[in-house]
Every structure is written in structure tokens, then in C-alpha cells.
C-alpha positions in Angstrom: -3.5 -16.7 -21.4 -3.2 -13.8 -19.6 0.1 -12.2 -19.5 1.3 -10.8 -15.7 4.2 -9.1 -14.5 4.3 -9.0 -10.5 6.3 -5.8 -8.9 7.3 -6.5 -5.3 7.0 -10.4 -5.6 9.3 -11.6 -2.6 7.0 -9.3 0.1 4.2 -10.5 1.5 1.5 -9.4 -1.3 3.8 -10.5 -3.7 3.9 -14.3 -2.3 0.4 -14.5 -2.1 0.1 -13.3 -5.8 2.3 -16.0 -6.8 0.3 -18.9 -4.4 -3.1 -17.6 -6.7 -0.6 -17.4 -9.7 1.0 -21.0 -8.8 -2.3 -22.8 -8.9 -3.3 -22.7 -12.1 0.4 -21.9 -14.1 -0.9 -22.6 -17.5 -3.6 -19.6 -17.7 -1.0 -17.3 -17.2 2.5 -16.0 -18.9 5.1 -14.4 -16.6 6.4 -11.7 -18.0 8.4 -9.8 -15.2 9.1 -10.3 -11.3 10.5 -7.9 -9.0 12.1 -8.0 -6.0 14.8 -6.5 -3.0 17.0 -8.5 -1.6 15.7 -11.7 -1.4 17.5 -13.4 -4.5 17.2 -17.0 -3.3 13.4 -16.0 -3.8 13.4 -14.0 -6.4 15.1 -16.7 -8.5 13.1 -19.6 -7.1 9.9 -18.2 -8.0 11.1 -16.9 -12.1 12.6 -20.3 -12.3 8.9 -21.8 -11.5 7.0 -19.6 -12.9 9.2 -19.4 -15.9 9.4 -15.6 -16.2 10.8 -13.6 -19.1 12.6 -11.0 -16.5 13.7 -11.2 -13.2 14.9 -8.0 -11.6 16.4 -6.9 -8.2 16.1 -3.5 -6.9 19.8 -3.4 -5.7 22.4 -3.4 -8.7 25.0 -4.8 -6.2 22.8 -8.3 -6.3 23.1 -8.4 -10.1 26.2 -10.7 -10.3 24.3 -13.1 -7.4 20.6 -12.8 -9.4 22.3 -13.8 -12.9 23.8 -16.8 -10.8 20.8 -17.8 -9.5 19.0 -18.1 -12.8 22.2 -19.6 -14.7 20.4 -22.3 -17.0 17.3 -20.8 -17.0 15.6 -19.0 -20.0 15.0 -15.8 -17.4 16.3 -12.6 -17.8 18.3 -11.1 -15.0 18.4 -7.6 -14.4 19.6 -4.9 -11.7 18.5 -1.4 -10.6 15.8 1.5 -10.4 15.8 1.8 -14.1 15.2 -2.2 -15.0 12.6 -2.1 -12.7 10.9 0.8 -14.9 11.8 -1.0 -17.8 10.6 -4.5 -16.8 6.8 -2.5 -15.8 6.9 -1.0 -19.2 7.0 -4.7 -20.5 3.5 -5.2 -22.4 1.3 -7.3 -19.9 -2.6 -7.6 -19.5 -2.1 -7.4 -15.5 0.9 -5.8 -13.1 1.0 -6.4 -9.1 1.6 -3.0 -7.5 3.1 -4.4 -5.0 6.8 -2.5 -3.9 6.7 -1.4 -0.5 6.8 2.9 -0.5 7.6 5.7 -2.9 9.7 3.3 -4.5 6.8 2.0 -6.7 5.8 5.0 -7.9 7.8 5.2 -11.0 7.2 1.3 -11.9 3.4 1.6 -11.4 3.1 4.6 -14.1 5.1 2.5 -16.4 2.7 0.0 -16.1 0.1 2.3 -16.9 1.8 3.5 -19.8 1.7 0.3 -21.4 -2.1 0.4 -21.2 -1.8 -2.7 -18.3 -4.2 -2.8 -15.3 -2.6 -2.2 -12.0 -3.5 -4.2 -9.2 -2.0 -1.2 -6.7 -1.4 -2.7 -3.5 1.0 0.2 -2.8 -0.8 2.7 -1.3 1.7 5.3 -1.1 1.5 5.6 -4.8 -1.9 7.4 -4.7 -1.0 9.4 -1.8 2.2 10.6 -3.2 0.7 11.4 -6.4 -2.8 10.0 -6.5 -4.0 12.7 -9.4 -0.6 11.7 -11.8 -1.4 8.0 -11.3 -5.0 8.9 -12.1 -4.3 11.0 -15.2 -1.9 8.5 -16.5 -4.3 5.7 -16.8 -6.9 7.7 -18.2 -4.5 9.1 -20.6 -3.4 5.4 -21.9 -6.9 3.8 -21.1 -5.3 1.5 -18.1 -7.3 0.6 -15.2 -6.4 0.9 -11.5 -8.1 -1.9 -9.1 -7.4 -1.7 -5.5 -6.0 -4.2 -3.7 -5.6 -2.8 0.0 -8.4 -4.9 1.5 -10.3 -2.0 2.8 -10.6 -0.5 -0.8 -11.2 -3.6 -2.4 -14.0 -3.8 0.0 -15.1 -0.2 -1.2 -14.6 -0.7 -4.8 -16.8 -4.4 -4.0 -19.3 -2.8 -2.2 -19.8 -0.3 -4.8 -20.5 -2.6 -7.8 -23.9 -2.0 -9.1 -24.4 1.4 -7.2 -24.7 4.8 -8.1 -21.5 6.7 -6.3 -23.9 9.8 -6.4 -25.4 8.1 -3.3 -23.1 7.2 -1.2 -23.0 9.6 2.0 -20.0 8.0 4.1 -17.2 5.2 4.1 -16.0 3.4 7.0 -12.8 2.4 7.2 -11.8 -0.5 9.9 -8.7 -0.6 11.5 -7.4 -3.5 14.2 -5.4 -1.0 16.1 -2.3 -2.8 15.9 0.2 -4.2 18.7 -0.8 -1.4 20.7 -4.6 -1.1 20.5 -4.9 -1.9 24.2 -1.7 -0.7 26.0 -1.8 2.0 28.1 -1.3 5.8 26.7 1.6 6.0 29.0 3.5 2.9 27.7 3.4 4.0 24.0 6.5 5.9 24.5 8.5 2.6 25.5 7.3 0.8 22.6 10.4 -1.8 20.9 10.9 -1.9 17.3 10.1 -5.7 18.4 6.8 -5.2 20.1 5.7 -3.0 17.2 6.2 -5.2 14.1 4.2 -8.4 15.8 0.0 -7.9 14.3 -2.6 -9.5 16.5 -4.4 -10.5 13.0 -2.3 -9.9 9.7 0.6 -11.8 8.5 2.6 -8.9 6.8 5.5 -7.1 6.3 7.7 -5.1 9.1 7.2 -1.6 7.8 3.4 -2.2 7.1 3.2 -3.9 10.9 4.6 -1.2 12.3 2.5 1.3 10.7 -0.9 -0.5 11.8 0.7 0.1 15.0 0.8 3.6 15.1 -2.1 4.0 12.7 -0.2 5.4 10.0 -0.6 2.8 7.5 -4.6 3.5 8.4 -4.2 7.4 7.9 -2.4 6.7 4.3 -5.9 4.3 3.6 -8.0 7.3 4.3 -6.1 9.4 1.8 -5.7 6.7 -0.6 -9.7 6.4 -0.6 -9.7 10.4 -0.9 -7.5 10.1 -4.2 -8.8 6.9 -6.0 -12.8 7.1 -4.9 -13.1 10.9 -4.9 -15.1 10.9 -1.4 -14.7 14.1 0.2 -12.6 14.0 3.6 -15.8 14.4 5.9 -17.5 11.5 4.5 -14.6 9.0 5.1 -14.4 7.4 9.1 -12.6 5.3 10.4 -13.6 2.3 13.2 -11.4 0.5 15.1 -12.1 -3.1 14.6 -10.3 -5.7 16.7 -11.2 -9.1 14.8 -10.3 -7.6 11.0 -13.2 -9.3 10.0 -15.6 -6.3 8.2 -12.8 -4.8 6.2 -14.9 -1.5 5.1 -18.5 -0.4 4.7 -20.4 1.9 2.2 -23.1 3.9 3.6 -25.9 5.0 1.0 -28.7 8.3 1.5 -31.2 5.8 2.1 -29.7 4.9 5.3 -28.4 1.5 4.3 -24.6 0.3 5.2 -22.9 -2.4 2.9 -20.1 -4.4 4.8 -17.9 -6.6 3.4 -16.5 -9.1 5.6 -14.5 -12.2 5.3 -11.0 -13.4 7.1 -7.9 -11.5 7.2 -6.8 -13.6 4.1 -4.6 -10.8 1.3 -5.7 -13.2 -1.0 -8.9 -12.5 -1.3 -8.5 -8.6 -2.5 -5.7 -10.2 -4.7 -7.9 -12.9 -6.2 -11.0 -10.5 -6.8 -8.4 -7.7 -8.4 -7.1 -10.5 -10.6 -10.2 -12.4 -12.0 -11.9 -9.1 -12.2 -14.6 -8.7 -13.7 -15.4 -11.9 -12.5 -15.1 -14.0 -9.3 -13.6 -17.0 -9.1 -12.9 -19.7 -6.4 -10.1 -18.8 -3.8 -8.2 -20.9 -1.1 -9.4 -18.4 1.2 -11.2 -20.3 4.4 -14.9 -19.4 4.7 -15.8 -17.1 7.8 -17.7 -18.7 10.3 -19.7 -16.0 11.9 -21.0 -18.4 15.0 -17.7 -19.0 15.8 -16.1 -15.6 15.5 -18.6 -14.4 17.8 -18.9 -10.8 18.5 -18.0 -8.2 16.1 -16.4 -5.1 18.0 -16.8 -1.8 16.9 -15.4 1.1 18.7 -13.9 5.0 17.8 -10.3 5.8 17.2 -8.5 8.1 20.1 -6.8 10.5 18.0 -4.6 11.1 21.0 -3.3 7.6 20.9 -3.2 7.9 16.8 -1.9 11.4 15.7 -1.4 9.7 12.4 -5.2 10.5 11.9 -5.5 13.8 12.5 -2.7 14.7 10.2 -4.1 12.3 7.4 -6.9 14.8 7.5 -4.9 18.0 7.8 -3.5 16.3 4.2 -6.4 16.3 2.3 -7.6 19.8 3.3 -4.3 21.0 1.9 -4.1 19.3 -1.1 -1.6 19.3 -3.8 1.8 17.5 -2.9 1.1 17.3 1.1 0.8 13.9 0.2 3.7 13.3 -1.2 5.2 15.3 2.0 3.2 13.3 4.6 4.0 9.8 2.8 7.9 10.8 2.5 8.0 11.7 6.5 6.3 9.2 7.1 9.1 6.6 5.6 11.9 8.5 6.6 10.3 8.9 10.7 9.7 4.8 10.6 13.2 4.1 9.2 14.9 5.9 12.5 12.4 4.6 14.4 14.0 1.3 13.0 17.2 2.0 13.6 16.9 3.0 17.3 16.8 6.7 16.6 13.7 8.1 17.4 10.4 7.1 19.6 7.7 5.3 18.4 5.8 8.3 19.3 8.0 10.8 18.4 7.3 9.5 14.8 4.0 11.5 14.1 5.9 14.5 15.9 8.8 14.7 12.9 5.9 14.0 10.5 3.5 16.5 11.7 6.7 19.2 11.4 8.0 18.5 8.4 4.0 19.1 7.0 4.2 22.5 8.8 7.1 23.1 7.2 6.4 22.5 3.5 2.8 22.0 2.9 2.4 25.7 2.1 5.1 26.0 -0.4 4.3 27.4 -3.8 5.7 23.5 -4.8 3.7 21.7 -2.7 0.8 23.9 -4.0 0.8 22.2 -7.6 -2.4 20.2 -8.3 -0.7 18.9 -11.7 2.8 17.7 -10.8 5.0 15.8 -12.8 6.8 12.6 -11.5 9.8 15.1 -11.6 8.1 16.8 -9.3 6.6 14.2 -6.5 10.6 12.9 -6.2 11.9 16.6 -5.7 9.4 17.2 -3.2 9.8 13.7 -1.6 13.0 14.3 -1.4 12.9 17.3 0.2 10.9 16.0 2.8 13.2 13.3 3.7 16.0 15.8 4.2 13.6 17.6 6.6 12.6 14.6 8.4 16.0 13.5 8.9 16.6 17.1 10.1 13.6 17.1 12.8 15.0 13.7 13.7 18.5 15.1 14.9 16.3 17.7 17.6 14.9 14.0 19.2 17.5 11.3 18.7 18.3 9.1 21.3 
């Protein structure tokens, strides 16, 4: 029986981790789910699964979680700490799966505990890809992607010397915006950016695809974890989301892997890994899906690029910097404050900013570290904000 702990388990990734988990309960023991602010769920699902520890991110919930699970043999629990005390929990297999900086912490506790992570949160490795790195080596843990593009990578790869490889190719949708006018993008509701023509996901993460930003923190992420160098990695914009990446090889030769825009594929392979297994993932139909689009990314519509490679030429905590921005730019974007274009304007400044700081200059930080320097970069990005507010 293989014991799993599942971080992030109300979100979208989460849920679909739990449909995979749900079908065959007896092969595995729950030992911990996370979640926000989404009791009702939270409980529902530790009730089902029977769960040793169930823990919500907000310690005000506390008193409504422990009601939930009243009866139950679960464990309720509150707070920032629990939730790094619940990952340390001994388990075989942890979901990666809290949305932002926020996982950070969690994630290396898994890793601490020897566990592998199934890292669906990117902004882990772009914050501090080389900690999370070092940590699993350190405590011989194992990180498997779970983003579908990288799962695609790390798919593609099985059986291949990486010595050969010569590019990646990211794909990308586009987004809600892919095919609006340049002019428009300005205008752009909160509304009209969190609806995906393909994925069923999260606001945050919808709204990123939409500006390209959840794309640029992909490239990174497949700098950190795959060690490609920046020139070899590409992105294509792909409208159907069927070819999730490719691997291209010095004889010439491009791997694809394609299939649906299903999460629970990536999921699936990440948790029967080293071996496949059935999935309830619908089989492609390539006569019926037609054409295959392929076409180049205009950097002028998606900034978010350009700066995703500005980060990996500088190294260190830029990262960290970028990601931080990033969250803090979408959040007033959220709240009415700021432009959906004005977003990769407070990012790009607050990366001009601090990049080049003898801090963000470390190439061995600590978790101390990443959160003084993330923190830092929120303060700046709430300070670039004020010069554009509506």
C-alpha cells in the first residue's frame, strides 16, 4: 500500500489527484491533505479518503475544519506551520500541488522525509529550483514533474541520453487572448482573462496562460529541473493543447508527446511511475482533431517571455524575484488595481531593481533566504503598483 499525502487537494490538481486516488482506495493510505479555504471540501474528501491529517492553510478555519471532521478518525489542523509539519509526515508519494511561493516550504519538507514529490507547483523550482534540487539529493528523494509540458519532457526523455538533446519546445495555447487584437489587451477584465479556451483550471493559473506568464515560469522551471541551457528551450504557440512538448535530438529527430488536455494524465504517469497504468483519460482521436497548429510567440503581445529569459541569464534569486512580482502584479490585477498589461511592466521593474543585488547574487541560498528576497519583491511590486493604479 502506498502511503500519500496530497498538498493543495481542494485546487484543481489536487481534485484530479483524488479522482486517480478515489478509484482504487485500497492500494493507497492517506496520510495528509491540504487545503485553503474550501473546508466543506477539504473535510469531504479526508472523511472519504480516511486521512490521518487534514489541514487548512488559514488558522481562522480551524474551529470550522475540526467541525467538519467531528466523528471522524482525522486529524484537524490550522496554519503555515501544520502544513510543514503534515509534508514532513513519512509518506512514499506527496502532491506538490499549493498554488505559488506558498508550497515552497511544504515541498522541501517532503523531501526531507526522503518522499517523492510529484511538483505540480512550478513556482517552487523557479523560486528556488537549486535548494529544491539539493534537498532531494541530499535525503535521496525524487522530484517528478507533473506540469504537463514537463512531464512530457521528462516522458520523452526515458531511454535517451540527455547528452543529445539539442532543443525543447514548449507549447503554449495562448490563452483568452491568443487572438484579440494588440490594441484590446489593455481593456482586458479580470472576467475575460480567467475563461481557457482548452484547460479546466484554476483563476490564477488561467489568468497567467493569458498573459503568458504561467508559460514563461515553464521555461524556467525546465531551465532549473532538466538543466537545458536557456537557448535550447522554445516555445510554440499551440491552439488545440494537444502536443504538450517536444524533445529534439542531434540527429535531427523531434519526440512529441501528445494526448488531450486531461491533468490526469501527467498525474497518473507521476504516480504509477516507474510504470504506466490505465487512466480515465479519453484516447485522442487525431482524424477528428484535425489540424495541428503551430505558430511563434509575439513577444510584443507576451512580455512575460522575454523577461523569463532575462531570468535565467541572471541567475541566482532572479527567480525568486520574477516569481514573487509576478504574484503580487496578478493579485492587483485581481483586485482592479492594475492593467492586465501593466502586469509585466511592475514585473519587469521590480527585476531591474533587484536582480543585481549582492542577495539576489547567491547561487546557494537558504529557504531563509528565497522568503527575504520574495518578500522583498512583493514590497517593490506593490510599490511600482502605486505609480499605475487605477
Amino acid at each position: 500500500m502506498k502511503r500519500v499525502s496530497i498538498l493543495g487537494a481542494t485546487g484543481s490538481i489536487g481534485q484530479s489527484t483524488i479522482d486517480l486516488i478515489g478509484r482504487d482506495p485500497a492500494a493507497y493510505d492517506l496520510v495528509a491533505l491540504t487545503g485553503g479555504r474550501n473546508i466543506a471540501q477539504l473535510a469531504s474528501d479526508a472523511r472519504r479518503l480516511r486521512a490521518d491529517i487534514a489541514v487548512t492553510a488559514h488558522e481562522d478555519l480551524l474551529p470550522e475544519l475540526r467541525g467538519a471532521l467531528a466523528g471522524s478518525a482525522t486529524e484537524a489542523a490550522a496554519g503555515p506551520a501544520a502544513l510543514v509539519e503534515a509534508a514532513h509526515r513519512p509518506a512514499d508519494w506527496v502532491m506538490s500541488a499549493i498554488v505559488g511561493v506558498a508550497g515552497l516550504a511544504p515541498g522541501l519538507a517532503a523531501l526531507q522525509q526522503g518522499a517523492t514529490l510529484a511538483l505540480a507547483n512550478k513556482e517552487s523550482l523557479v523560486a528556488a529550483g537549486q535548494l529544491l534540487l539539493r534537498t532531494a539529493r541530499a535525503h535521496g528523494a525524487r522530484i517528478l514533474p507533473v506540469d504537463s509540458e514537463h512531464s512530457a519532457i521528462f516522458q520523452a526523455l526515458v531511454g535517451e541520453d540527455a547528452s543529445a538533446v539539442t532543443r525543447v519546445v514548449i507549447t503554449a495555447s495562448g490563452g483568452a487572448f491568443r487572438d484579440w487584437p494588440l490594441a484590446r489587451l489593455a481593456q482586458a477584465t479580470v472576467a475575460e482573462a480567467s475563461s481557457h479556451p482548452n484547460w479546466d483550471m484554476g483563476q490564477r493559473i488561467t489568468i497567467d496562460s493569458a498573459s503568458m506568464f504561467n508559460k514563461a515560469l515553464e521555461v524556467i522551471e525546465a531551465h532549473e529541473f532538466f538543466g537545458f541551457a536557456p537557448d535550447q528551450i522554445e516555445v510554440l504557440l499551440h491552439p488545440q493543447s494537444l502536443v504538450h512538448a517536444l524533445v529534439g535530438f542531434c540527429d535531427g529527430a523531434l519526440m512529441a508527446h501528445v494526448g488531450p488536455p486531461d491533468m490526469r494524465h501527467a498525474i497518473g504517469y507521476a504516480l504509477n511511475w516507474p510504470h504506466r497504468r490505465p487512466l480515465p483519460v479519453p484516447a485522442l482521436d487525431l482524424a477528428a482533431a484535425g489540424v495541428l497548429e503551430f505558430r511563434a510567440p509575439d513577444e510584443t503581445r507576451y512580455p512575460a517571455l522575454r523577461l523569463a529569459r532575462e531570468v535565467m541569464g541572471e541567475g541566482g534569486l532572479a527567480g525568486a524575484i520574477f516569481n514573487a512580482a509576478k504574484e503580487r502584479a496578478l493579485d492587483h490585477f485581481i483586485a482592479g488595481h492594475l492593467r492586465f498589461t501593466d502586469m509585466s511592466a511592475v514585473v519587469d521593474e521590480v527585476l531591474s531593481d533587484l536582480a543585481a543585488t549582492s542577495d539576489a547574487r547567491n547561487d546557494a541560498p537558504t529557504l531563509d533566504l528565497v522568503a527575504h528576497m520574495d518578500h522583498l519583491a512583493r514590497h517593490r511590486a506593490d510599490m511600482a503598483t502605486e505609480t499605475r493604479k487605477l
